[in-house]
Backbone as JSON, one array per atom type, in Angstrom:
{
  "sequence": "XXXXXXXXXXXXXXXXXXXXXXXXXXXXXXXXXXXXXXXXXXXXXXXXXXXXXXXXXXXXXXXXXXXXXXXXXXXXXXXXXXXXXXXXXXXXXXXXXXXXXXXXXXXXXXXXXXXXXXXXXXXXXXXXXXXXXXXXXXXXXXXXXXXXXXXXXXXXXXXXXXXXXXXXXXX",
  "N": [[9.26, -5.89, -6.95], [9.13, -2.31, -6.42], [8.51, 0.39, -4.89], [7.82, 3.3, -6.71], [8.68, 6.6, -7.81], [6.22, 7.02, -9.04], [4.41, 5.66, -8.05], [4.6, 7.15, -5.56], [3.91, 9.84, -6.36], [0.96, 9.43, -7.54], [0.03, 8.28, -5.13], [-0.06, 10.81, -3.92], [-1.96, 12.62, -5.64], [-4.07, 11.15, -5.31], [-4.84, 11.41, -2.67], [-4.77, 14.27, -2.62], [-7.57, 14.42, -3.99], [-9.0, 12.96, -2.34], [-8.93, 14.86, 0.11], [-10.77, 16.83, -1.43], [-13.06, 15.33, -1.82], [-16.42, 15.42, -2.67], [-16.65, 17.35, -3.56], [-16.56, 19.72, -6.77], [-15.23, 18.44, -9.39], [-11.39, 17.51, -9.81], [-8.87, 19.39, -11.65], [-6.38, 17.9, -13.5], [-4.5, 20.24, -13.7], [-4.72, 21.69, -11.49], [-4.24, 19.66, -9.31], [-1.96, 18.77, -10.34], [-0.62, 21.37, -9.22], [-0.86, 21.64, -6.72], [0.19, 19.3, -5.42], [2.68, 19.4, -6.77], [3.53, 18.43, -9.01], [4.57, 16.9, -12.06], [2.67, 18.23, -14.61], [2.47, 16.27, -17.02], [3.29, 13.93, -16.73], [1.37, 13.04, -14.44], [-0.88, 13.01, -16.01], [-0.46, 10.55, -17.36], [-0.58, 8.81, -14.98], [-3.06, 9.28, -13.87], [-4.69, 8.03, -15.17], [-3.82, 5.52, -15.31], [-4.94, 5.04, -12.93], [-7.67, 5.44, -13.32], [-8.28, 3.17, -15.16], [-7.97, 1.3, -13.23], [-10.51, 1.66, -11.84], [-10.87, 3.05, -9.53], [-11.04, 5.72, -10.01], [-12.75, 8.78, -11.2], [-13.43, 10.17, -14.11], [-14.26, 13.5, -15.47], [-15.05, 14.97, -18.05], [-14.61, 18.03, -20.64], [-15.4, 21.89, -19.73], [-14.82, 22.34, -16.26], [-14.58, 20.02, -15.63], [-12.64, 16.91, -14.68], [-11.35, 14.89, -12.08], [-12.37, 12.36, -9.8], [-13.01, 10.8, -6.74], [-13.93, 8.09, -6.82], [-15.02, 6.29, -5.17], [-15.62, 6.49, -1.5], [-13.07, 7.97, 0.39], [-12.42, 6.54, 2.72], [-12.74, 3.76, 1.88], [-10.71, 3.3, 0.43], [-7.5, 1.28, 0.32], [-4.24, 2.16, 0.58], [-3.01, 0.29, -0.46], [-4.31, -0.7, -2.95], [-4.11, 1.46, -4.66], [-0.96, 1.21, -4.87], [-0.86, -1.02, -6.16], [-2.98, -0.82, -8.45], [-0.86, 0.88, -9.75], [1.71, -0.22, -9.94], [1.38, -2.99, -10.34], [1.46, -6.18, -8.75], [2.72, -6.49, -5.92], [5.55, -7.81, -5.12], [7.99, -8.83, -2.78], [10.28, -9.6, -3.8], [11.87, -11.24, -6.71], [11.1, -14.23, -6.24], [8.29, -14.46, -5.53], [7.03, -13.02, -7.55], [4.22, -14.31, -9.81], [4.52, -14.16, -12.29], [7.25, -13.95, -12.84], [9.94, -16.26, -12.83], [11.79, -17.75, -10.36], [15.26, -18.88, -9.8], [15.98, -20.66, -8.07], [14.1, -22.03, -7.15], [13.07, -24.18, -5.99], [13.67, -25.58, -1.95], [14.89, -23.55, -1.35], [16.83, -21.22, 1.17], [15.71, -18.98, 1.98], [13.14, -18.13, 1.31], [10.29, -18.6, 2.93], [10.85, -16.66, 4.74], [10.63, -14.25, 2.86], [8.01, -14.2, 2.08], [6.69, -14.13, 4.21], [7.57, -11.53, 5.07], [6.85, -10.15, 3.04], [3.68, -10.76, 3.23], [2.95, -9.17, 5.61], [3.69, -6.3, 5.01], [1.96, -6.28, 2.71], [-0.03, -6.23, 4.05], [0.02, -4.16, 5.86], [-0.5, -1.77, 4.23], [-2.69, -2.03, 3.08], [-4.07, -1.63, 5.2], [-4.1, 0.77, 5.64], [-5.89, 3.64, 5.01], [-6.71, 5.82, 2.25], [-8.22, 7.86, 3.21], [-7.26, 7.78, 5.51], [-4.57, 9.07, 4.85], [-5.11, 11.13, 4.11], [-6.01, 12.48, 6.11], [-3.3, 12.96, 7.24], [-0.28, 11.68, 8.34], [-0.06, 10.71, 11.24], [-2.97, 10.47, 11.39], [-3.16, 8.31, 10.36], [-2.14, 6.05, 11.55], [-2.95, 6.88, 14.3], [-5.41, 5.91, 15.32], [-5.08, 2.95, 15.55], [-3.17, 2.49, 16.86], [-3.2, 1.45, 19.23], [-4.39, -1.15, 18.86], [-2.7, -2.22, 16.92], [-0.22, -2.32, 18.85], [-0.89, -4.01, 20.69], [-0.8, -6.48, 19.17], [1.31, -6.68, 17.95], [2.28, -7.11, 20.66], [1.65, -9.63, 21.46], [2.51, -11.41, 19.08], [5.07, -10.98, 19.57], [5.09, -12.53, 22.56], [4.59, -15.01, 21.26], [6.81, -15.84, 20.11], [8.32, -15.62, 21.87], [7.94, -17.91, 23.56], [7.67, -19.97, 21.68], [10.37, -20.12, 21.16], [11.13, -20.81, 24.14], [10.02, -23.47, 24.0], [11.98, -24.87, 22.19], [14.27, -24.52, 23.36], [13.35, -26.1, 25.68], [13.31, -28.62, 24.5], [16.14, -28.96, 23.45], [17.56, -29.47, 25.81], [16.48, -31.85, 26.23], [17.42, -33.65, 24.65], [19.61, -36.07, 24.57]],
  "CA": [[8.5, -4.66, -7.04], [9.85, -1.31, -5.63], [7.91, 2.11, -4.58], [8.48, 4.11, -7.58], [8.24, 8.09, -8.24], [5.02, 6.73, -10.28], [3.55, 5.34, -6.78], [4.54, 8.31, -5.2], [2.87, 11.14, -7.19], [-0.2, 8.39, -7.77], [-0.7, 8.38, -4.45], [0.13, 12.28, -3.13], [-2.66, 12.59, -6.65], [-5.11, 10.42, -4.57], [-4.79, 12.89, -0.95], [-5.36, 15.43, -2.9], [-8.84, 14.13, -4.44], [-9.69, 12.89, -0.63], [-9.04, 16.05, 0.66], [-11.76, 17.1, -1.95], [-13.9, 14.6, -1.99], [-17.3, 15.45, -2.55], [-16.61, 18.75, -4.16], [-16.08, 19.43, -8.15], [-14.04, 17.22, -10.1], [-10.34, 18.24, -9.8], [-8.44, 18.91, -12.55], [-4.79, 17.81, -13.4], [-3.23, 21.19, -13.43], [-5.2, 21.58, -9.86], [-3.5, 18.17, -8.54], [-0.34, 18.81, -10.22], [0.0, 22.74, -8.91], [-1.1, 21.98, -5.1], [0.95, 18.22, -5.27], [3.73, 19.28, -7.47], [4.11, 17.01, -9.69], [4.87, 17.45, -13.7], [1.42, 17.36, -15.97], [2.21, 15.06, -18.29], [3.76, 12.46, -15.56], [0.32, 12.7, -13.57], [-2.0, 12.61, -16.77], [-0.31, 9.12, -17.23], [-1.18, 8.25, -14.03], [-4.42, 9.54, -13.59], [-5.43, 7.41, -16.83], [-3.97, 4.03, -14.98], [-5.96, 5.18, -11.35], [-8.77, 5.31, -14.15], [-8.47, 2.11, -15.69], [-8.01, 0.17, -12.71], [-11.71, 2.13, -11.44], [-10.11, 3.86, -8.29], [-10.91, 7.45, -10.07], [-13.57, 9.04, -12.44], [-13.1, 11.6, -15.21], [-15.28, 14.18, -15.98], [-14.95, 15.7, -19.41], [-15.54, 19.25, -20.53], [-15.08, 23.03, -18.77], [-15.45, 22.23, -15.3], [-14.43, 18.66, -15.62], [-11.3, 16.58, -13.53], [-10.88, 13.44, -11.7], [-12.97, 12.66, -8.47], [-12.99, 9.72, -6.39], [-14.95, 6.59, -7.16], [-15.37, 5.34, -3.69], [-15.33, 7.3, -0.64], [-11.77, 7.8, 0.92], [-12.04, 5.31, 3.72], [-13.03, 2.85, 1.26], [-9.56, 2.5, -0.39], [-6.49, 1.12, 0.61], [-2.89, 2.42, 0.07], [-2.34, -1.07, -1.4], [-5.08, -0.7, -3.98], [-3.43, 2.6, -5.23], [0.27, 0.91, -4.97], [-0.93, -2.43, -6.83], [-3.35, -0.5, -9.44], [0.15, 1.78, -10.68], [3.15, -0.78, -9.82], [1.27, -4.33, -10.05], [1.15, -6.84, -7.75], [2.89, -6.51, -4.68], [6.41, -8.87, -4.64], [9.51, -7.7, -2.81], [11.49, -10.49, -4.65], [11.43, -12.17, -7.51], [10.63, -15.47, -5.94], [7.14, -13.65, -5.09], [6.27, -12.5, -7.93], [4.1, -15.2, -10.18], [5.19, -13.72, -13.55], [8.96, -13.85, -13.06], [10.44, -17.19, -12.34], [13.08, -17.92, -9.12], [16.12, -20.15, -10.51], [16.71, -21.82, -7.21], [12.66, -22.0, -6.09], [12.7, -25.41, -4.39], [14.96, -25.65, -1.8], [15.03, -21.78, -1.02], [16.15, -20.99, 2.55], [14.83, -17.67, 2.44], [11.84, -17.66, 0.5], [9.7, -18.35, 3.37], [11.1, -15.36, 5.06], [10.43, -13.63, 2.46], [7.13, -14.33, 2.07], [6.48, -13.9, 5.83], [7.8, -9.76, 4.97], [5.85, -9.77, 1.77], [2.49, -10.76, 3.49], [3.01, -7.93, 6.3], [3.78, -5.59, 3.57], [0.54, -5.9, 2.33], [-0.89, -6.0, 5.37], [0.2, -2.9, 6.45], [-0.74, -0.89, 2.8], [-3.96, -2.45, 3.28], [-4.55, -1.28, 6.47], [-4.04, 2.46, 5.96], [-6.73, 4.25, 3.76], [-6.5, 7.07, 1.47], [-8.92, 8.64, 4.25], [-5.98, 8.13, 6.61], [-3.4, 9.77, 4.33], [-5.65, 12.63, 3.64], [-5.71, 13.29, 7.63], [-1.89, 13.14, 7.56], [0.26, 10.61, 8.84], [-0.87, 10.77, 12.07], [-4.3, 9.9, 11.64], [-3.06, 6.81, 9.61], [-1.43, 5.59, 12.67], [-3.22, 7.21, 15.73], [-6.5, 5.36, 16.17], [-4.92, 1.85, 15.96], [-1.65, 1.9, 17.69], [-3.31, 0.42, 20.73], [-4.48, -2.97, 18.54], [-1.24, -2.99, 16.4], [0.93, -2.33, 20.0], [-1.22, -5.31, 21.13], [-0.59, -7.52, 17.96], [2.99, -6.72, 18.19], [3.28, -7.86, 22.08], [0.79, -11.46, 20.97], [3.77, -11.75, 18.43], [6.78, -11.63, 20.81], [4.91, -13.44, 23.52], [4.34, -16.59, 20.29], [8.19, -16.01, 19.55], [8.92, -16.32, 23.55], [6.95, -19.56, 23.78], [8.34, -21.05, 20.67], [12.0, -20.14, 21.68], [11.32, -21.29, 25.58], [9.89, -24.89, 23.33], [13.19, -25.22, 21.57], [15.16, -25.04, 24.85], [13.3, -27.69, 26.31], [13.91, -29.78, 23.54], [17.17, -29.33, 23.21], [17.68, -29.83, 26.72], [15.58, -33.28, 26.58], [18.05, -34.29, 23.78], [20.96, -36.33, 25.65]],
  "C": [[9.17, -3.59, -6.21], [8.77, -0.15, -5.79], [8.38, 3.1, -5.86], [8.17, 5.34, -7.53], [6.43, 8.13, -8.69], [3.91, 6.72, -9.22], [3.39, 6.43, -5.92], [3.59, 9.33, -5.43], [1.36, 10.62, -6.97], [-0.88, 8.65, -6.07], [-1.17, 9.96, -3.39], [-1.28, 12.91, -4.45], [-4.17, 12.41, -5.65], [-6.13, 11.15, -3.27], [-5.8, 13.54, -1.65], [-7.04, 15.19, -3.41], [-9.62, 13.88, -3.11], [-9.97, 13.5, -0.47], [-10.37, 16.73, -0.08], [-13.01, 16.32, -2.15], [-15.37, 15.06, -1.77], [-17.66, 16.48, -2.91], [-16.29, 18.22, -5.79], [-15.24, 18.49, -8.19], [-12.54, 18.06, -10.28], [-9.09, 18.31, -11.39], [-6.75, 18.72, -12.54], [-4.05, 18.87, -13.15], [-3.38, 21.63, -12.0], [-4.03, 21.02, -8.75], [-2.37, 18.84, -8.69], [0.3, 20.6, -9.41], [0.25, 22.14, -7.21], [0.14, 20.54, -4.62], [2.59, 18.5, -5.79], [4.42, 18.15, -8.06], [4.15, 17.11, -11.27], [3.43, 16.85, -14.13], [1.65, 16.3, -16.31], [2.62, 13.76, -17.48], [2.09, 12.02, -15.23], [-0.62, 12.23, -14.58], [-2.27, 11.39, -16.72], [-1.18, 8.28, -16.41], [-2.43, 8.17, -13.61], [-5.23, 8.26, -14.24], [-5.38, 5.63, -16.01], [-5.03, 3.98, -13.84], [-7.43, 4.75, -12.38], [-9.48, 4.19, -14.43], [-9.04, 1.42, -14.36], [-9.69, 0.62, -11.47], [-11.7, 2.39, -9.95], [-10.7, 5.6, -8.6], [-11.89, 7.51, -11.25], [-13.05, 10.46, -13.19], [-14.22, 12.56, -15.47], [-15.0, 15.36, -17.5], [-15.49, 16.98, -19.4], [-15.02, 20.2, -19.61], [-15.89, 22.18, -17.78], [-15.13, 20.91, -15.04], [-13.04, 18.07, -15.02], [-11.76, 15.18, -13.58], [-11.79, 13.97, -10.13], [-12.54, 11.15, -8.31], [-14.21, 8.78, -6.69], [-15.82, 6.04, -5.81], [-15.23, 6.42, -2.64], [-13.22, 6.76, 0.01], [-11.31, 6.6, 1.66], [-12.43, 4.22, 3.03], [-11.79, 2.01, -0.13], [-8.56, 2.55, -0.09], [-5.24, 1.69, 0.04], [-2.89, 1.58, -0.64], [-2.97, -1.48, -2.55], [-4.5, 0.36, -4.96], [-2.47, 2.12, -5.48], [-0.29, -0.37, -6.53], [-1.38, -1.96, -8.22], [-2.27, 0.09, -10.4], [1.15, 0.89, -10.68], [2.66, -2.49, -10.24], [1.3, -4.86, -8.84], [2.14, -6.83, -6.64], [4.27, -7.72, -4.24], [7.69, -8.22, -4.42], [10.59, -8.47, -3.42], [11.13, -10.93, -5.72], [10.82, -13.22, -7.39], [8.9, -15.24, -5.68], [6.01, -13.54, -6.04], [5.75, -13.66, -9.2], [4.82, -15.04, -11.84], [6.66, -14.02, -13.94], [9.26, -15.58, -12.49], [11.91, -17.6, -11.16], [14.0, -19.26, -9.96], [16.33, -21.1, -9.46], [15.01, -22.11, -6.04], [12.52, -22.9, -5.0], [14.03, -25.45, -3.73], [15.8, -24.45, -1.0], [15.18, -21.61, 0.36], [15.85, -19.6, 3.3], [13.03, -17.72, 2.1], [10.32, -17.71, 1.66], [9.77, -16.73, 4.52], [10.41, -14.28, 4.24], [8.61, -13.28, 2.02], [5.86, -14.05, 3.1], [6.05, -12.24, 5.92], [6.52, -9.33, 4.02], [4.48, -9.56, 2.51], [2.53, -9.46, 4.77], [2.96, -6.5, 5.17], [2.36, -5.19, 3.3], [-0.7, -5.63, 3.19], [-0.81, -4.66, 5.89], [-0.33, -2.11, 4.75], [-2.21, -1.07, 3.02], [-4.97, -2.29, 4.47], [-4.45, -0.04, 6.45], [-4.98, 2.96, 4.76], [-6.0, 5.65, 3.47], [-7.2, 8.27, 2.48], [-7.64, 9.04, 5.44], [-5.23, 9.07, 6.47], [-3.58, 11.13, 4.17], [-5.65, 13.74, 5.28], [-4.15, 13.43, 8.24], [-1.57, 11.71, 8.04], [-0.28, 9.9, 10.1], [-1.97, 9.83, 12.4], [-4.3, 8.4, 10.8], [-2.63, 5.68, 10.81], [-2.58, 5.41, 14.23], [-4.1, 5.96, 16.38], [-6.2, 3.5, 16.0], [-3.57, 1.27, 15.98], [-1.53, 1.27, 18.67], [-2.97, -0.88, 19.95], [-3.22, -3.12, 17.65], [0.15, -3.01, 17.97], [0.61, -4.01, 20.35], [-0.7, -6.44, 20.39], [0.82, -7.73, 17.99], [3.38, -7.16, 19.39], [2.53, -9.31, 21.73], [2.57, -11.62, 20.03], [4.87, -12.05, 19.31], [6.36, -12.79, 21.61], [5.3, -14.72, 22.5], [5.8, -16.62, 20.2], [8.77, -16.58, 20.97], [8.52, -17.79, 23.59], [7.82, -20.52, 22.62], [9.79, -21.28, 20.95], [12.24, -21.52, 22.82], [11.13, -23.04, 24.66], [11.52, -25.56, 22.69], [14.04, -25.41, 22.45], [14.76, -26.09, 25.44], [13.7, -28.84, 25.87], [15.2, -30.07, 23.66], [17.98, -29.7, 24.31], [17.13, -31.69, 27.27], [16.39, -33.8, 25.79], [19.08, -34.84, 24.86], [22.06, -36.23, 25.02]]
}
C-alpha cells in the first residue's frame, strides 16, 4: 500500500469539512477552491468517503458533503483505509496478495512490527487533530508518546543487557 495523491486530497477534503463542521453542507467546488484540488478528482473521492459512511451528501441548491461523525470521532486511518484499502506496507501484509517466500521470511516479522505502528500512529491522530493543524495532532500527547518511547528503549536495554549475560554464561 502507498499514500497516494487520492489519500492526500481525501484527506486535505476531510479538514476542510472539520473545519466546518456543524455548518451547511459543503460543496465540491467549495472543498476543491479552498483545498485545491481538481473537481472531478475530488467528486471521485467524495463518492468513496461516502460509501465507506465517513461523509453525507446533501442533494439540491444548498446541498454538499458534511461530516457523519463529529471530527474527533475519526481517525486518519479510517480516511487512509476507506480510499487506499487496508493498510500493508508490503506485500507479505497484505491478505489479498500472496508473499512467494512467506514461511521462512526473515523480515516479515519486522515488517509487521512497522506495519502495526503505522496504524497505530494513523489511528491515533483524528481528523479533529488535523483540522487544528499539525500541531494540535501532536501537542497534547507528546508527554505519553515521549513516555512510551523511553518504556520502549528501557524493554530494548533490558533485553540487550539479557543477551550479554547469556552470552557471557555460554563457555
Amino acid at each position: 500500500m502507498r499514500i497516494t495523491r487520492k489519500s492526500d486530497y481525501g484527506l486535505r477534503a476531510m479538514v476542510e469539512l472539520a473545519r466546518r463542521y456543524g455548518g451547511a453542507p459543503v460543496s465540491i467546488a467549495e472543498i476543491a477552491t479552498a483545498q485545491r484540488i481538481p473537481d472531478p478528482f475530488l467528486e471521485k473521492i467524495m463518492q468513496e468517503l461516502k460509501a465507506a459512511g465517513l461523509i453525507a451528501a446533501t442533494p439540491g441548491r444548498g446541498g454538499g458533503y458534511s461530516l457523519k461523525r463529529p471530527p474527533e470521532a475519526i481517525s486518519v486511518r479510517e480516511i487512509v483505509e476507506a480510499l487506499e484499502g487496508r493498510l500493508a506496507l508490503v506485500v507479505c501484509l497484505d491478505p489479498a496478495l500472496k508473499c512467494e517466500i512467506e514461511e521462512g521470511c526473515p523480515t516479515s516479522k519486522f515488517w509487521e512490527l512497522i506495519n502495526e505502528r503505522f496504524e497505530r500512529a494513523l489511528e491515533g491522530i483524528t481528523l479533529a487533530d488535523l483540522a487544528g493543524g499539525f500541531h494540535a495532532a501532536t501537542g497534547g500527547r507528546r508527554d505519553h508518546r515521549a513516555r512510551e518511547r523511553e518504556r520502549e528503549r528501557e524493554r530494548e536495554r533490558e533485553e540487550e543487557r539479557g543477551r550479554e549475560r547469556r552470552r557471557r554464561a555460554v563457555p
